[in-house]
N, C-alpha and C positions, 0 to 999 in steps of 0.2 A: 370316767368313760372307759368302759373296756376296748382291748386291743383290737377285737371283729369289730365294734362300734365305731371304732377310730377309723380304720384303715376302709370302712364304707364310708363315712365321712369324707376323706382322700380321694378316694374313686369319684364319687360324684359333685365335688366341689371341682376336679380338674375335667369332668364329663367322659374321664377311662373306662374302660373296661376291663376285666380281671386280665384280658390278652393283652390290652395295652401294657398296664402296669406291667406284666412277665417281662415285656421287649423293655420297656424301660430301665427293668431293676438288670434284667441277665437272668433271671431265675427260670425254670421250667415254669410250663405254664400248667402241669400237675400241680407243683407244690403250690404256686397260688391257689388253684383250686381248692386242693385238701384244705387248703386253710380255712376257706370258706364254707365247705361242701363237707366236712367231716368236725367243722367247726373246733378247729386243732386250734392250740397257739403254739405260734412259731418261736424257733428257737433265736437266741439274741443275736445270735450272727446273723440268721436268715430276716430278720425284723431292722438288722442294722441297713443290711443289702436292701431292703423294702424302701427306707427312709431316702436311702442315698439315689434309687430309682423316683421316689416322688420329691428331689431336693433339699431335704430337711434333715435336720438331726435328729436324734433318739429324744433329746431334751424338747423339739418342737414337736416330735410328736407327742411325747405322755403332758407338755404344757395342759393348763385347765384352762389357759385365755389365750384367745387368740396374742397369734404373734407371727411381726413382720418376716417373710423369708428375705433374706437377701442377696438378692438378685446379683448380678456384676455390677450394676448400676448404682443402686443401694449401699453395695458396700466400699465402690468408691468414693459415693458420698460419706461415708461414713468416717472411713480413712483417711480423709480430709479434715472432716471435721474436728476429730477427735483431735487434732497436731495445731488448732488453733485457740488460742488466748481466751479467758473469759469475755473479754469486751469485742475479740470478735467472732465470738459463738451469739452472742447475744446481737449484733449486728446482721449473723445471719439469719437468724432465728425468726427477726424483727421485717426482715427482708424477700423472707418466707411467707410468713403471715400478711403482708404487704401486697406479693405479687398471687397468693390463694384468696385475698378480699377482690385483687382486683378482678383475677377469673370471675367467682362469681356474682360479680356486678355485670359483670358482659354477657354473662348467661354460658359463660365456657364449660362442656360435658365434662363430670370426675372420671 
């Protein structure tokens, strides 16, 4: 995927507009324009300032599959996780799956 094809991808998967995303990243909201509108590509600093405006890394954005952002939430889980034993990763893991069987038996919305 190209970087115009990516960064409209971003816009309309969070439902931004080009002025959103400028207030988001710090950037004028010319230079988003130009990007768009003279079909420029940006330079890796202004592309890095892009990423960090829609919360992602340079890596999440040129990824070819999706991939989890992690949220504050996410990565506490995460930070947790990582610092526990095989038997109980696999305990959580077990107890995960457990309590996402039992959502959708209740009919609970993802």
């Amino acid at each position: 995927m190209n970087t115009h094809a990516r960064l409209k991808q971003l816009l309309r998967e969070r439902g931004w507009t080009e002025y959103k995303l400028s207030k988001e990243c710090g950037l004028a909201q010319s230079t988003i324009g130009n990007i768009f509108r003279r079909n420029t590509e940006p330079s890796v600093a202004t592309l890095e300032t892009i990423c960090k405006g829609f919360g992602i890394t340079m890596s999440q954005f040129f990824a070819d599959a999706d991939m989890v952002e992690l949220n504050g939430e996410l990565k506490e889980l995460f930070d947790c996780f990582v610092c526990l034993t095989p038997k109980q990763k696999s305990a959580v893991i077990e107890l995960c799956k457990a309590m996402n069987h039992d959502g959708e038996s209740h009919g609970a919305a993802r």
